[in-house]
N, C-alpha and C positions, 0 to 999 in steps of 0.2 A: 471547686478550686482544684488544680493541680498536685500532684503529693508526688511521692517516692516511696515503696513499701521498703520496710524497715529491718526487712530480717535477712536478707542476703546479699551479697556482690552484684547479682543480677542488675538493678535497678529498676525492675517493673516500676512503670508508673500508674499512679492510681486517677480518679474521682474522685472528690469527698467532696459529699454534698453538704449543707451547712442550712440549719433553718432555725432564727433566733439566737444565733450561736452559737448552739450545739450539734455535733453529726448526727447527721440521721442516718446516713448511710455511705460506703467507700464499694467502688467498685474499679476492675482493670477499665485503664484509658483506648479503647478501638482505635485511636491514633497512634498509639505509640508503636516503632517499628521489635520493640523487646520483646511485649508480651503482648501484644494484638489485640489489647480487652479482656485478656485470661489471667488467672491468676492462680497461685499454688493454694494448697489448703491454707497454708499460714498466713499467707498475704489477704486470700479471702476473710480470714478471722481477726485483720488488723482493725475493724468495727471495736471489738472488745476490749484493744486497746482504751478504747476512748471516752465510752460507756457501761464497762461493768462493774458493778458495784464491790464487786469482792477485789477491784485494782489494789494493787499497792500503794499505798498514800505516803507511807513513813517508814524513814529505812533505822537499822541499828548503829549508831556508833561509837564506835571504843576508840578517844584519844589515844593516841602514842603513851607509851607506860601505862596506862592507865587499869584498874580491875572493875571498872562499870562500863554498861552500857547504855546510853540514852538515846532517846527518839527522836528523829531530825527528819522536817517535810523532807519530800520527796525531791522538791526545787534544789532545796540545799544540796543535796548530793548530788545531782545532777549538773548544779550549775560551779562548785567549788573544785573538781577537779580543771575545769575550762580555767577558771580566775586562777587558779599556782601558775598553770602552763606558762606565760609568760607576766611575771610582774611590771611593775612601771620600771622600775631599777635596771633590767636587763631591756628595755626597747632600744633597739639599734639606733632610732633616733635620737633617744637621751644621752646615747653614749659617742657621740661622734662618727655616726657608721660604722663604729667597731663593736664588735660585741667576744670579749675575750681579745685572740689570736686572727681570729675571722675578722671579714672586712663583708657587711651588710652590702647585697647587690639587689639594686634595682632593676627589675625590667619591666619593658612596657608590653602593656598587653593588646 
C-alpha cells in the first residue's frame, strides 16, 4: 500500500508492505517523482515506527489545575486534540453559514 513518510515537508512516498496485518516491511516508492525509491535515514527507520516493541503506548496527562498525572493510550492523545478542533456547536452548518462574523464559503472542487 501506498504511505507518506511522516517526518518532513518533503512528502517522500513510501511502500508498506502488509502480510496478516501487520508490516513487514516500508520501503521508498521508484514511482514517485520526490524521492525516486530513496529515502533519508529517518524515512528509512519509519519500519520502527510500527514494530518496535519499546514504542510508546501511553502518554502522561495533567488535567488543567490539576497536581497528578495519569496514563492515557496513546489513541487518546492522539485522537482528542482533532475532536476540540471543531465541535458540533461551532460547524458552519449548524450555525446558518455563519460562524461568528465570518460567512462559511463553499467551493467546489
Amino acid at each position: 500500500m501506498h504511505s507518506v513518510c511522516p517526518y518532513c515537508a518533503m512528502g517522500c512516498s513510501q511502500l508498506v508492505s502488509v502480510k496478516g496485518g501487520k508490516v513487514i516491511d516500508i520501503e521508498g516508492n521508484p514511482d514517485s517523482p520526490i524521492n525516486e525509491g530513496t529515502l533519508c535515514p529517518k524515512g528509512a527507520n519509519t519500519f520502527q515506527l510500527a514494530v518496535n516493541p519499546h514504542r510508546v503506548t501511553k502518554v502522561l496527562y495533567r488535567a488543567p489545575y490539576s497536581t497528578q498525572w495519569k496514563q492515557r493510550p496513546l489513541e487518546w492523545s492522539m485522537g482528542s486534540p482533532v475532536n476540540r478542533r471543531l465541535p458540533p456547536s461551532n460547524n458552519p452548518a449548524d450555525l446558518g453559514g455563519r460562524v461568528g462574523w465570518k460567512r462559511a464559503v463553499s467551493r467546489a472542487v
